[in-house]
Each structure stands twice: as structure tokens, then as C-alpha cells.
N, C-alpha and C positions, 0 to 999 in steps of 0.2 A: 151957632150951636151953644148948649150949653155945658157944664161941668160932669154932666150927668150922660150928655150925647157924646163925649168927647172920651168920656170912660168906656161907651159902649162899642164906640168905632177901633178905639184902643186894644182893644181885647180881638176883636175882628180880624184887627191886624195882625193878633197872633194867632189866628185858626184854632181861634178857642170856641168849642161848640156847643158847651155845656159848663153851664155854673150850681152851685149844690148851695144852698143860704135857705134865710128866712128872714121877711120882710122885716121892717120896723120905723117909726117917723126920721128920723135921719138918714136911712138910704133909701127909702121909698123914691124919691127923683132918679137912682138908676136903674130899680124895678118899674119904673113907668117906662121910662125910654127902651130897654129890656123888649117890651110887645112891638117894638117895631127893628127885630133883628131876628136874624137865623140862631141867635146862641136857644140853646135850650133851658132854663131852668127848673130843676129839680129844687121842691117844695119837700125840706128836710123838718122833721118834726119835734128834734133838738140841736140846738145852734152847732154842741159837741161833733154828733155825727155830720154837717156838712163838712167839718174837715176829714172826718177819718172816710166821708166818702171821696173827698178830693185826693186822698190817698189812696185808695182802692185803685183810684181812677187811672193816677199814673203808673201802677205798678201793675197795667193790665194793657195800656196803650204805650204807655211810654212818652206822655204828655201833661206838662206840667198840671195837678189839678188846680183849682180854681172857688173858692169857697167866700162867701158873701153873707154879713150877719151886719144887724144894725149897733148903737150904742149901747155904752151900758152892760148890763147886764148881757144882753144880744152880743158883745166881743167876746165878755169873760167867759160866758159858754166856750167861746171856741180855744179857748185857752189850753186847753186837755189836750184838744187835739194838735193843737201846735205842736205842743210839744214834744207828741207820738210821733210827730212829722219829723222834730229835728231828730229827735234819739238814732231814727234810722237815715237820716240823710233823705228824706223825702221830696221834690221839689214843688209848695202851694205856692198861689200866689191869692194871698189873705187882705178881702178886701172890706173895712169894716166902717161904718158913717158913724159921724161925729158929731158932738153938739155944734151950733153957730160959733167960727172963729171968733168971736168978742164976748162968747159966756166959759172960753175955755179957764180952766182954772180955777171958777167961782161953783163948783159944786153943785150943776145945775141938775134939776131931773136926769139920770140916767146918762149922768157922764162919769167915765172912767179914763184917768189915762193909760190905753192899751197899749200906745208905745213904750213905756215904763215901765207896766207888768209883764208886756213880753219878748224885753231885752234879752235875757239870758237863754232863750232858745227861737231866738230868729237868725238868720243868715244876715239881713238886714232890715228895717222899718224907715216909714217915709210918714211924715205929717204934711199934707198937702195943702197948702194954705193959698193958693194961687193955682185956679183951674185952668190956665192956659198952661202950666209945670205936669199934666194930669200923660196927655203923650208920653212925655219924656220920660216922668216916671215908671209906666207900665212899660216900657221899652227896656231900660233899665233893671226894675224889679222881676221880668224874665229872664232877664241876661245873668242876673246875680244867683238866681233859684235854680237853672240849670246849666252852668258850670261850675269848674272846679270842684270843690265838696257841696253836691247838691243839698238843698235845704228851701226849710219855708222862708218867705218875702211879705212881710206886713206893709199895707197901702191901707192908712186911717185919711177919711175925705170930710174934713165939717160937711154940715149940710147945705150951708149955702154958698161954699165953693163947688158944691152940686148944682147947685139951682143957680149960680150967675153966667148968662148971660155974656154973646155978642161977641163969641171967636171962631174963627176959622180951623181946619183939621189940617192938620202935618204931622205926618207920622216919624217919628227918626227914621233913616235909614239903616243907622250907624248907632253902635254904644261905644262910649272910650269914654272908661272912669282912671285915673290917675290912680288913684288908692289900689284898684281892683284890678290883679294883672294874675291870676292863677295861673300857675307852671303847670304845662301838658304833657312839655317833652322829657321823657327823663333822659340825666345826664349819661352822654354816649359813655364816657368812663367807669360811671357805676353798673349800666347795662354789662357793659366787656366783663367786667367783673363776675357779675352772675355767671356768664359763660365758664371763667376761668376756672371758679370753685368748682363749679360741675364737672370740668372733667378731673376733677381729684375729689368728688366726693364717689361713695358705692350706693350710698342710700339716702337718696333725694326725695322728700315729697314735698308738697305743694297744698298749700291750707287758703281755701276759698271764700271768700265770706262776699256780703251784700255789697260788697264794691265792684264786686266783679258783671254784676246785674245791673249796677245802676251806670255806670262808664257804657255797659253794651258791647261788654269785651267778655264775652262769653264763650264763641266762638273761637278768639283769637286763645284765649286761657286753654280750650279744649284740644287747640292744634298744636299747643306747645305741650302739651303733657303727652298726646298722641304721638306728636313728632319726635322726641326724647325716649320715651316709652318711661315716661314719671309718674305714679303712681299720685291721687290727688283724696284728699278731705277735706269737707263741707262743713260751715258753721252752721249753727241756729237760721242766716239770714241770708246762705248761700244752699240752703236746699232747693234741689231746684236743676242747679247747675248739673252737678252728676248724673245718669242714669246706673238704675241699677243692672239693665246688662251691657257697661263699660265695665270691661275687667281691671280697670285702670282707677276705677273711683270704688272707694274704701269706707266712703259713709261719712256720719255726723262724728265729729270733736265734742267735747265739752261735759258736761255735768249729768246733761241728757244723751248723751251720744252712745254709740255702737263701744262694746271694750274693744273689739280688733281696732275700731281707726285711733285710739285712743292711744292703744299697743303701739302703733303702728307711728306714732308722732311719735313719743319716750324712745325708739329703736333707731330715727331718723339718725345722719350725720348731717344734712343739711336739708333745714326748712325753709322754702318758699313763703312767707305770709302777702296774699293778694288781695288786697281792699278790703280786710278783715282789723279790730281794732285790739285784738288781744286782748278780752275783754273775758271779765270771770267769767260770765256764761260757756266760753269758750275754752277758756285756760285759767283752769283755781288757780293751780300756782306758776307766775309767768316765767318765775326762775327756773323753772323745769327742762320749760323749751330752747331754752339756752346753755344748758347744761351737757357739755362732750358734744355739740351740733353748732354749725356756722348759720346765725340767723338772717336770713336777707328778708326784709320791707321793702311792700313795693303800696305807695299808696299817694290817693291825691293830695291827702292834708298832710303839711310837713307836720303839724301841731301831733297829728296819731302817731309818727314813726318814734320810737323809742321812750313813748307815754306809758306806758306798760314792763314792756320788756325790749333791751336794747341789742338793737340789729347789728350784727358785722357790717353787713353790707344794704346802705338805707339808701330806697332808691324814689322820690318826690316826684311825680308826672302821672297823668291820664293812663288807668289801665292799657286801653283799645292799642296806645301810642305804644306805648311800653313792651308787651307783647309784640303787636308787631315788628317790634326791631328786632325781639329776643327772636322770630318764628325766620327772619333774616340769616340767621348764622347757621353754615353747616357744619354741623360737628356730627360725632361719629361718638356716640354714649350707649354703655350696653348697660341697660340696669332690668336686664328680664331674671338675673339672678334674682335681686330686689323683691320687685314687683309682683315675681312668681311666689317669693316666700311671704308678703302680706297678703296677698290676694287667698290664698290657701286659709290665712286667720277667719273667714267670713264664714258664719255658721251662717244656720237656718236659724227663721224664726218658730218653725214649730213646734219649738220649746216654749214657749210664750202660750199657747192654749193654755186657758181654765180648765179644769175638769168636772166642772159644778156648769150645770145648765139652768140653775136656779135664777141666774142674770144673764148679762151681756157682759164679755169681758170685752172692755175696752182698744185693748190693745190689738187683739185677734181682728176688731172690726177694722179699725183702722187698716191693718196688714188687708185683709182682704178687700175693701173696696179701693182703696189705690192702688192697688192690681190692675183694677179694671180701667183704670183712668189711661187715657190718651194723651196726645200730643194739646189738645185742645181744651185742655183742663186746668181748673186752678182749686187748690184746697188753701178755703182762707179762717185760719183758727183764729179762737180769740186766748185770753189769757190763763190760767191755770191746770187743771190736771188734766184740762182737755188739749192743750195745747202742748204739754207735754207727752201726753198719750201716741198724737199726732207726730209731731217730731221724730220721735223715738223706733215710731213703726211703720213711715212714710216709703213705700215703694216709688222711685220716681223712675216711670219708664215714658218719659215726656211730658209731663205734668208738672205742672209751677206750684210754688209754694210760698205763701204770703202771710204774715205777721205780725205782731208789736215786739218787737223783739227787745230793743234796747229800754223802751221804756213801761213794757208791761203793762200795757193800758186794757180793763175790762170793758168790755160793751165794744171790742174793734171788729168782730168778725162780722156781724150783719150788715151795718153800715159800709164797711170795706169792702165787704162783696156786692152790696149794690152799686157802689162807685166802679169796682170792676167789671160786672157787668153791662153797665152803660159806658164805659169804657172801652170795650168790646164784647159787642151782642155775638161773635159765634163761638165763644170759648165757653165751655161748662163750668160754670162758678159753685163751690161745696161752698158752705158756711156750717165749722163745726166751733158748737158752743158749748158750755157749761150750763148748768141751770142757772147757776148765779148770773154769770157774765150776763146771758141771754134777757134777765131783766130789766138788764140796764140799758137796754136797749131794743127793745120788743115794740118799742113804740114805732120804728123803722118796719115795720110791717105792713102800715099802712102808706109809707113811702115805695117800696114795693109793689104793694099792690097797683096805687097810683099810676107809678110808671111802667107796667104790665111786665113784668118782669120775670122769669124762668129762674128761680135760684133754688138749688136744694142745700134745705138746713136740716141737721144734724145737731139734738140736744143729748149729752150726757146726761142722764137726770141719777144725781143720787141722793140727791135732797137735799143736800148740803154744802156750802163751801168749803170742797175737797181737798184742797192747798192748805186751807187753812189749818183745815185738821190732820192733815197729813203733819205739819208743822207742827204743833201741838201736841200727835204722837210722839214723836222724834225729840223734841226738847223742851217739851211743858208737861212729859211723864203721864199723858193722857187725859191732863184737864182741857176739856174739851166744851171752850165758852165760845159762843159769839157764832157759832158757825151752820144753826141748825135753820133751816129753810121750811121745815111741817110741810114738805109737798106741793107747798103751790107755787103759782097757780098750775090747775090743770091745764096742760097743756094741749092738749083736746079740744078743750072749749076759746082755750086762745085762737086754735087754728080756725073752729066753727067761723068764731065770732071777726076774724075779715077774710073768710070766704076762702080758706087753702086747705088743700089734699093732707091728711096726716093717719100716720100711721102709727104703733107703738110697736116697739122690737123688744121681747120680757125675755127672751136666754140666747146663749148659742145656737141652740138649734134653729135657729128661728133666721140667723145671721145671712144666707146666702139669698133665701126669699124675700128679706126684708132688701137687700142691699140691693137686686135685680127690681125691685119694687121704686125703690127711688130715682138709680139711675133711668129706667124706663119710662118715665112720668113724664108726659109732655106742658107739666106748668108746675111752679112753685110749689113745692109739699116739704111737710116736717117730720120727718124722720124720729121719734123719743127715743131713745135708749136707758133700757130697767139696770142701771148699773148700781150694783152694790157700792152701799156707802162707806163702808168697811176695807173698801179694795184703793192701793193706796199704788204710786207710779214707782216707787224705791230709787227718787233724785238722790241727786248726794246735797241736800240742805243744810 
């Protein structure tokens, strides 16, 4: 075999089915060996989006994704996306071809060193200079991406430790790296602990965020807040977790979030934070939640406990583990006092209607078609007042929810939902975007199309970069540069022009027809929404 067959069988070994990239003369030797494997590749149409669909991917399977770009130019692309990846703890495994090992360094056509630019948001990076090292490494570079604090894994392969020649395949069985020994179990002492303060606290809740999702301690979260009868709120990256009829879940935290769950944290005597990083999106001011309440952390990275706002009680190990100890203890805790008196704070949102049917109010759509969403459903936003919109108005009655949360990346949601979708073909993938976002990444339309694909997109059009100006309003007194769009492109003629179902939604009234219209579509359609550009989300910026 060669360097190039030995990556392929490598990956094989991980029951890895699908790879998301774009060819180039430096890894062309593993897209040739490629046609004689079961993996699938997906023909991504900027190098960006192969990552953010390798992240779609896991956060729909729950399988590391996998994303393949040549030199050069061809790695930096996926630079964006890395580091979309690390923001939220994602786990790729990033595999990018290199010049010839004896022209590295001399600044040859369309070499870059990727391992250098993309130290500060990888888990860890490998230069592979020795193809019989190619096993061990993808062996490894798994093992590092999905434990502990998951994350991207950068594998840079010259190209002619691709192309040599005359080794035999052995896969590890085993990983044991010396350096890399991540703590799963938390400390039985600090678990008792949690116990202890619980039966002297009266008003306990429990703050969830994307740690909870990605450990796969969902379940075990759900049955310690059930079995307790502890009232719980969701981050930005933990929607998802709650449904809205658990009377026990209180909603979104943060800047975007519900005022009751907001209420409902300032009221706490003792806060739970679970795989959440106390992070402004989630808490402006960290001194708050510490303030008259005992703080317990529970998280895999010792680095996040007390990087923000410091814990009473800091508790280091694997959610799943953790939980399951804590769902171990029988105690006898009455907090329906509690829970009866937040749970009461949760308005309706049909205070939230427009009264002008001159547009589509945003907010109202969003409330209503994730109504209708199931168990089998994922709404995957991209970044600005659409994703805001979403957040803010998300019914989740079994329906998953997916984002850029930590690093704000535009152009995530189309990409991300085709990785989700090929990820797993029977869950209903939304893709809601901005107009802006949606440019940046439209090109992913004929990636789509390609791979025949069922995804319903949803564009907010209000013809402008609405964040922006929303910003703008709020503290540049209404100078309003930089953010005007003039309408295009027509959206219409986008959809003509690769062959997809679209529709235009121009008021409320129009909201319940149009929304029956998309979810009943048996193939890919685009949804426009006539949203006034004047209509702003009211964040706290």
C-alpha cells in the first residue's frame, strides 16, 4: 500500500462513511484511492463549508465529522471553519495535503504552514512526515477529537508521504498517549458535596449548556432534574435539551433569553452550571450568579471551571459519569415550592405578534413553525438577527437545535444542515438564514442539489445586514453605513436557477399557509420571508 491507501483504510477503521473536501494536486493521491472505498465523498464547493459541514454532521449523528481540503490556499479556506468547530467543542478530524516534505519551508506554490496557523483553535495537529506514522496517527487524532473536551484534530500529509510506496496495514488496536489522560470520573467527594448543599438549599436550579449534548448526558441531566423535581435553564448551545411541556424547564439564559429564566437564575440559592462555560452570551455579568447563591461546576475542561465565575463547588469529569453518580443518591428534596413559584413566571408568547401585516414578523414565524416540529427535527440557524429571532422564539417539543454559538460564524446554517442531513437522512433538517449570511454561502446549493437532498431553507430577507444595524441604531445614533444589501440577489431566480421549489411569505397573514407549504414539500424549497428592515430583535448589545 501506499500513503494515500493506508489513510483510506485508516478512516475505515473508524466507520467513517463520508468525507466533505475539495480535490487539489497535493491530496489528489487520497481522492484517487477514495473510488475504491465505501466512504462517500461529498464535492463541497468552498473548502470553508467542508468543515462546517463536517460539523453539521456530528451534531446530527454523533460521529466525528471528517473534512478533506488540499494546500495552500485549499487549508486556509478551512480555517473559519475550524475554528467554528473549536468555539463549540466540535469533534473534526481535519485532513489537509501538503507540499513535498524537502520543499517545506521554501515557499513553494501554494504552501502554507496550516499547522502554525492553526494552533490556537485545534485540540491538537500532526505533520506527517513518515506514511507508515499515517495508522497510528488517524487512530490517535480520533481518540483526541472525541474525548475529554471534544474538539477539531488537524492531520497535514505532504504529498509524497501520500504517494510512497511498499507498507503493509495494521491498524492500532489501542491508543495510550502519556501527555493525554482526560479525567471522566468526578471526584466521589465533590459529587457528595452537591448532594450535601442540596438538602440546605430551597431554590436550586440547573443551567445546561452544550456540554450536556455533546458528553450524551442528556438523558442522565433530565433524570436528575425529574428525580429532585429541580427546575433547569438552557444556554444559547443547550437548546434543545429542555422541552417546552417539561414543567421543570424554564427556557433560554442569557442576553437573548426568556426574562422569567433570567428571573429565575438572580432568585436561585444554588446554581448547577452543567457543561455550560459562563460565557457573556449566557451571563453579562458573571458576578451575579454568584452573588447570595452557592455555585457548583460540573465540566470536562478543568481550564472552563472558575474562568469566568468561581464555583463553591468545582466538580472536573465526563457529564454522562457525573450525573450518573449524582441519579445514585436517594435523598428526599421537596422543591415543588420552588419550581411551582418559577414555573408560574412563563408567559405566553402572544404578546410577541406584529400588528401590521405589511411584513412577516419574524419572531411570530419562528414561534409558530416550531410548533409544528417533532421529535425528528433539527432547526439549524446561521448567525445574526436570524439566529437571534430563532433562539429567542424556539418551541422545542423534541426538536434539536444547532448553531455557531461561540464563534459567530456567517454562512453556517446551509452548509451545517447539509452535513446534518447526510448525517442522518430521516430527521427534518430547517436551515434558517439571513439574507446576508445566506450569500455567503448559496454556493452550497448546488452541493445539495448534487447530493439530492430534502432540506427546507428559510431566508429572512430584509435587505440588509440587520445586526449590523441594529448596532448602529443603538450606539452609532443611527448612522447607518455599510449595511445596505439593494435586494439582491433575487431570490426566485436563485432558486429557478438550480432547480428548487420556492415560495415568497410578504405578511402575517400569509404565515400559517406558507409554513404548511414548506413543511409539506416532499424536496428541497426556499421559503423568503418579506421582513421589514426597520424591525430590530431588542438584544441587550
Amino acid at each position: 500500500m501506499n500513503g494515500a491507501e493506508l489513510l483510506v483504510k485508516s478512516l475505515e477503521c473508524e466507520n467513517v462513511d463520508t468525507v466533505f473536501g475539495y480535490p487539489g494536486v497535493s491530496i489528489c493521491p487520497f481522492f484517487d484511492k477514495l473510488t475504491d472505498s465505501k466512504i462517500h465523498p461529498v464535492l463541497v464547493r468552498h473548502e470553508v463549508n467542508a468543515a462546517h459541514e463536517a460539523n453539521g454532521y456530528f451534531r446530527s449523528s454523533d460521529k466525528p465529522g471528517v473534512c478533506v481540503s488540499s494546500s495552500g490556499p485549499g487549508a486556509t479556506n478551512l480555517i473559519t471553519g475550524i475554528a467554528t468547530a473549536f468555539a463549540d467543542s466540535i469533534p473534526l478530524i481535519v485532513i489537509t495535503g501538503q507540499v513535498k516534505s524537502e520543499h517545506i519551508g521554501s515557499d513553494l506554490f501554494q504552501e502554507a504552514d496550516i499547522v502554525g496557523a492553526c494552533e490556537s483553535f485545534v485540540k491538537y495537529s500532526y505533520l506527517v512526515k513518515n506514511a507508515a506514522l499515517i495508522p497510528k496517527t488517524v487512530k490517535e487524532a480520533f481518540h483526541i477529537a472525541m474525548t475529554g473536551r471534544k474538539g477539531p484534530v488537524l492531520i497535514d500529509i505532504p504529498v509524497d508521504v501520500l504517494r510512497e510506496e511498499g507498507f503493509e496495514f495494521k491498524y492500532p488496536e489501542n491508543v495510550n498517549i502519556r501527555t493525554y489522560k482526560p479525567t471522566l470520573k468526578g471526584h466521589s467527594v465533590q459529587i457528595k458535596k452537591i448532594i450535601n448543599e442540596l438538602s440546605k438549599a430551597q431554590r436550586p436550579i440547573i443551567m445546561v449548556g452544550g456540554g450536556v449534548k455533546l458528553s450524551f448526558a442528556k438523558e442522565e441531566v433530565l433524570e436528575f432534574s425529574r428525580k429532585y423535581n429541580i427546575p433547569f435553564v438552557s444556554t444559547l448551545m443547550g437548546l434543545g435539551i429542555g422541552r417546552e411541556d417539561n414543567p421543570l424547564y424554564i427556557g433560554m439564559v442569557g442576553n437573548n433569553g426568556s426574562k422569567f429564566a433570567n428571573k429565575a437564575i438572580n432568585e436561585a440559592d444554588c446554581l448547577i452550571v452543567a457543561g455550560a462555560r459562563v460565557a457573556d452570551r449566557a451571563v453579562k455579568q458573571p458576578d451575579l450568579i454568584t452573588k447570595d447563591k452557592t455555585l457548583i461546576h460540573i465540566d470536562i475542561d478543568p481550564a472552563e471551571i472558575g474562568k469566568n465565575a468561581g464555583p463553591n463547588i468545582p466538580v472536573v469529569g465526563d457529564l454522562k459519569e457525573v450525573f450518573e453518580e449524582l441519579n445514585g443518591f436517594e435523598e428526599d428534596f421537596d422543591f415543588s415550592p420552588w419550581s411551582n413559584r418559577i414555573n408560574s413566571y412563563k408567559m405566553t408568547r402572544e404578546g410577541l405578534k406584529e400588528s401590521t401585516n405589511l411584513y412577516v414578523d419574524p419572531k411570530e414565524f419562528v414561534y409558530l413553525l416550531t410548533k409544528e416540529l417533532k421529535e425528528e427535527s433539527v432547526i439549524v440557524t446561521d448567525v445574526g438577527q436570524n439566529q437571534i429571532y430563532a433562539c429567542s422564539n424556539f418551541v422545542s417539543l423534541g426538536a434539536d437545535f444547532v448553531t455557531s454559538g461561540g464563534f459567530g460564524c456567517m454562512g453556517f446554517s446551509l452548509p451545517a444542515a447539509i452535513g446534518a442531513k447526510i448525517g442522518n437522512p430521516k430527521k427534518r433538517i430547517l436551515s434558517l438564514n439571513g439574507d446576508g449570511a445566506f450569500q455567503m454561502s448559496m454556493a452550497e446549493l448546488s452541493t445539495l442539489k448534487q447530493e439530492d437532498l430534502d432540506i427546507k431553507i428559510v431566508i429572512f430577507n430584509n435587505k440588509s445586514l440587520g445586526m449590523i444595524k441594529e448596532y448602529q441604531h443603538l450606539k452609532y445614533n443611527n448612522n447607518y453605513t455599510f449595511n445596505e444589501l439593494n435586494g439582491l440577489p433575487y431570490i426566485d431566480k436563485i432558486a429557478e436557477a438550480y432547480d428548487i421549489e420556492y415560495k415568497e411569505c410578504k405578511s402575517n397573514k400569509d404565515l400559517k399557509d406558507c409554513i404548511k407549504w414548506l413543511l409539506s414539500s416532499k424536496y428541497t424549497c426556499i421559503l423568503e420571508l418579506n421582513v421589514d428592515r426597520d424591525a430590530f430583535t431588542c438584544m441587550n448589545l
